[in-house]
Backbone as JSON Lines, residues from 0, in Angstrom:
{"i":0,"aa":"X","n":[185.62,-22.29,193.14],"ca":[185.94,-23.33,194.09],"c":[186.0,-22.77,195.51]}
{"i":1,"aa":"X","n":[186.29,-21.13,195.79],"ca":[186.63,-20.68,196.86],"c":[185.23,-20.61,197.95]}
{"i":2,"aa":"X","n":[184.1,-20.27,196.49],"ca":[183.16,-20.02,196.93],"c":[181.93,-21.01,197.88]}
{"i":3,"aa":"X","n":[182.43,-22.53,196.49],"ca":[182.12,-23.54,197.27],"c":[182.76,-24.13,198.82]}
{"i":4,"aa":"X","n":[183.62,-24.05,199.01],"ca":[184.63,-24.0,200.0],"c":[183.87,-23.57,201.17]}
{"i":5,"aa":"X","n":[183.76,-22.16,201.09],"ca":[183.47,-20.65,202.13],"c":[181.74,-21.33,202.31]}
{"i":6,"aa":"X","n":[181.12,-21.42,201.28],"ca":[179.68,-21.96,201.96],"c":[179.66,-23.19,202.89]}
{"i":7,"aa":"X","n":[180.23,-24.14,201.92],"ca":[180.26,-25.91,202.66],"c":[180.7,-25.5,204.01]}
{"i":8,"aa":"X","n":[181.62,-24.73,204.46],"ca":[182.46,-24.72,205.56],"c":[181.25,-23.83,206.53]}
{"i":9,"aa":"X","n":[180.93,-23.01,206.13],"ca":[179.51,-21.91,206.48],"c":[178.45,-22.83,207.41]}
{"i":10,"aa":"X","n":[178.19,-23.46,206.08],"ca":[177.13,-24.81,206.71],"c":[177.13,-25.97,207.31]}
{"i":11,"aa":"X","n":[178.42,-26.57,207.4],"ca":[178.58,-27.44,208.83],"c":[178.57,-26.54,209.89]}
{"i":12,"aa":"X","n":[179.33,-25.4,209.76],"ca":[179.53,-24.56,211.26],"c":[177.93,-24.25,211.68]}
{"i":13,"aa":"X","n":[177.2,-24.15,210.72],"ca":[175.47,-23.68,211.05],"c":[175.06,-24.94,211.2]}
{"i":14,"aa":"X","n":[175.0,-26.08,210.86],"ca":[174.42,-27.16,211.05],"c":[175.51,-27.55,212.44]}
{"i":15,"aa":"X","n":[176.32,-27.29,213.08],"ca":[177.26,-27.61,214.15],"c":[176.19,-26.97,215.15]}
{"i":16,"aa":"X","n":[176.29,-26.17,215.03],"ca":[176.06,-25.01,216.34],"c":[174.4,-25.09,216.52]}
{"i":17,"aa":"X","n":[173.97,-25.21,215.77],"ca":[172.68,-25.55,215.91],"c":[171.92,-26.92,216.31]}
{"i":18,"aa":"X","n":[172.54,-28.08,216.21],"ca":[172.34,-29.13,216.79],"c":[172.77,-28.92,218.3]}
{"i":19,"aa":"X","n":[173.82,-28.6,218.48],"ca":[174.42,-28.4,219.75],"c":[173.5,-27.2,221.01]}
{"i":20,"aa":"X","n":[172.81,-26.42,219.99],"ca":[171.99,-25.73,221.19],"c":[170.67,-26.18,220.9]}
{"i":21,"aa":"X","n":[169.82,-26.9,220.27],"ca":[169.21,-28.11,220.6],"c":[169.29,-29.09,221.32]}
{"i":22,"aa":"X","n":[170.54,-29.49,221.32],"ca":[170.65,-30.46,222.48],"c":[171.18,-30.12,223.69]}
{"i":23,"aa":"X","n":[171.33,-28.55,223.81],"ca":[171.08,-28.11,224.89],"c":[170.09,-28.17,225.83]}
{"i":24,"aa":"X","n":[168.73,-28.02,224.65],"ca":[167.8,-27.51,225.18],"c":[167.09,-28.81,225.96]}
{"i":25,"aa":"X","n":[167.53,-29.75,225.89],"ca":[167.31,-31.43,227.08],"c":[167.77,-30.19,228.3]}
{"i":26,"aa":"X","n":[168.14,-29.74,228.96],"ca":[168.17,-29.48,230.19],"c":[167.19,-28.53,230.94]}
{"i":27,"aa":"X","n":[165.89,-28.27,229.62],"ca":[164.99,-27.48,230.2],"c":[163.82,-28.48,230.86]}
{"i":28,"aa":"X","n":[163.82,-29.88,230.45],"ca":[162.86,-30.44,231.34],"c":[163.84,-30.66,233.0]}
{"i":29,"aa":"X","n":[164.86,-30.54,232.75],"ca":[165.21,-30.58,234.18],"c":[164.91,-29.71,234.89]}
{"i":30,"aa":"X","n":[164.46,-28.35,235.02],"ca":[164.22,-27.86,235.51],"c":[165.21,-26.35,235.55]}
{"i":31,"aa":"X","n":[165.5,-26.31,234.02],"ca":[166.39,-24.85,234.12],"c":[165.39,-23.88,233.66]}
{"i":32,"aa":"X","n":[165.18,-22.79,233.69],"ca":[164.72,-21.5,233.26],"c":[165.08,-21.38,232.53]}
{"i":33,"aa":"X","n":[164.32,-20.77,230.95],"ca":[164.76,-20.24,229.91],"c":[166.03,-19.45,230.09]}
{"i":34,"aa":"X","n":[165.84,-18.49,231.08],"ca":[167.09,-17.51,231.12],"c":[168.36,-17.83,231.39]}
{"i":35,"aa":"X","n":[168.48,-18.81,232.33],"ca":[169.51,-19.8,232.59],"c":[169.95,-20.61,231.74]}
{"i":36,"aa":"X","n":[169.39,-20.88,230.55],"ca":[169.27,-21.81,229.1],"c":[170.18,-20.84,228.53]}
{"i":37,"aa":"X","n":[169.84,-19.49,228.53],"ca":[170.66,-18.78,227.59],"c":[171.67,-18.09,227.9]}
{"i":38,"aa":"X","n":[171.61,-18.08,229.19],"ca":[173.0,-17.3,230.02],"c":[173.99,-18.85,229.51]}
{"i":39,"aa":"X","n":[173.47,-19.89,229.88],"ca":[174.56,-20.91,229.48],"c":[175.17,-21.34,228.31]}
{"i":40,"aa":"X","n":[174.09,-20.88,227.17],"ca":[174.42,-20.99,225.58],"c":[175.47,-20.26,225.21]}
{"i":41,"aa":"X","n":[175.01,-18.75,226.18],"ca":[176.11,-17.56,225.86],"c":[177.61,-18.22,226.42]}
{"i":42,"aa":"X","n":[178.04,-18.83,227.07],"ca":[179.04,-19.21,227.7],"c":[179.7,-20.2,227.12]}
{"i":43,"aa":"X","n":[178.99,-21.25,226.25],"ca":[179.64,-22.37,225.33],"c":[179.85,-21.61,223.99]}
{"i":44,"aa":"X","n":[181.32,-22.14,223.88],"ca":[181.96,-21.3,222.55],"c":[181.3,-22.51,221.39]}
{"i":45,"aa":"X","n":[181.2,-23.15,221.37],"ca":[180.37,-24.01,220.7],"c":[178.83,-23.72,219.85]}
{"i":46,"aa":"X","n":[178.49,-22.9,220.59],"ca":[177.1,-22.38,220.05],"c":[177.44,-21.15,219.46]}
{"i":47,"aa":"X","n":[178.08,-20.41,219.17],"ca":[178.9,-19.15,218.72],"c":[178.66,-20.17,217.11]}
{"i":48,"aa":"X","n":[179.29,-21.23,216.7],"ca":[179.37,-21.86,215.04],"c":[177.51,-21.34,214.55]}
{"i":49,"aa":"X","n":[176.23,-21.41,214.94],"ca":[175.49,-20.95,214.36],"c":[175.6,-19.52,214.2]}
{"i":50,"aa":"X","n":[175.89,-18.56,214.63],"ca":[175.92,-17.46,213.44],"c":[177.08,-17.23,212.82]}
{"i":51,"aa":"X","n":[178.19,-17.3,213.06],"ca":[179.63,-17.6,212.31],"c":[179.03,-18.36,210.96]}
{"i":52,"aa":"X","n":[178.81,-20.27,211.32],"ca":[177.8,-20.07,210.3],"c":[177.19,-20.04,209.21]}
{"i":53,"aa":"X","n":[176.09,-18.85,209.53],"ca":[175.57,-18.14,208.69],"c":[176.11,-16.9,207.96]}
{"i":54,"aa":"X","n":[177.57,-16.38,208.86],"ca":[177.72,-14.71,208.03],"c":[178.87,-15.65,207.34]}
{"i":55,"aa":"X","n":[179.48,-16.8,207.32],"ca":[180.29,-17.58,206.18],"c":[179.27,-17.65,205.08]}
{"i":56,"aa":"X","n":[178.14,-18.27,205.19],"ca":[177.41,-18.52,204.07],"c":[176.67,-17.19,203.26]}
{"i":57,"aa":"X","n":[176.96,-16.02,204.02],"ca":[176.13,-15.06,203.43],"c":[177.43,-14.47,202.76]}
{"i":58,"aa":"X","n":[178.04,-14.59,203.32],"ca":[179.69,-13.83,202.69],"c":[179.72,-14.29,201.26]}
{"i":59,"aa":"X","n":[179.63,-16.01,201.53],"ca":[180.04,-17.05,200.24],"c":[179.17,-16.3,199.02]}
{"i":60,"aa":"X","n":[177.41,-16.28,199.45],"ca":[176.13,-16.33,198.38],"c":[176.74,-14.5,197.75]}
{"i":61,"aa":"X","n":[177.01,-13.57,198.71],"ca":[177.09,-12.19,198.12],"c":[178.33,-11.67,197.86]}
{"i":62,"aa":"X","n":[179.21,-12.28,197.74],"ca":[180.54,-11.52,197.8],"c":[180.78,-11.93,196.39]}
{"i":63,"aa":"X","n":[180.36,-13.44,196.17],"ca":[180.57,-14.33,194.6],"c":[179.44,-13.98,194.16]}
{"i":64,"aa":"X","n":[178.98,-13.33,193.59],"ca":[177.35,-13.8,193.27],"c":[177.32,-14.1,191.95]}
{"i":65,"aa":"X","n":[178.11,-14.02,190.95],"ca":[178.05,-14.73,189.16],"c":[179.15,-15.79,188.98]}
{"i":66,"aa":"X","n":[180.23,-16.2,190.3],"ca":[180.77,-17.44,189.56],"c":[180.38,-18.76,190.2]}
């Protein structure tokens, strides 16, 4: 149950964080620079949930791996 838990929770935070710097990325037809795209990603704690995440879901798949 723990395991299911630790993934489900894994994968909203990866499906969170990843919509969210997608819909970041609307501010590159305005006229931002890639680099400026990512200096600003780095700065929203919000986009931090895609790899958090993923090392929840990798934790979940290898730490349990037979129950």
């Amino acid at each position: 149950m723990g395991k299911l838990f630790l993934f489900l929770l894994g994968f909203g935070l990866a499906v969170t964080g990843g919509v969210t710097i997608i819909a970041y990325m609307n501010f590159l037809p305005a006229g931002i620079e890639w680099t400026d795209y990512l200096i600003f990603i780095k700065s929203r704690p919000e986009c931090y949930f895609l790899p958090v995440g993923f090392l929840l879901m990798v934790i979940a798949l290898y730490r349990y791996p037979n129950t």
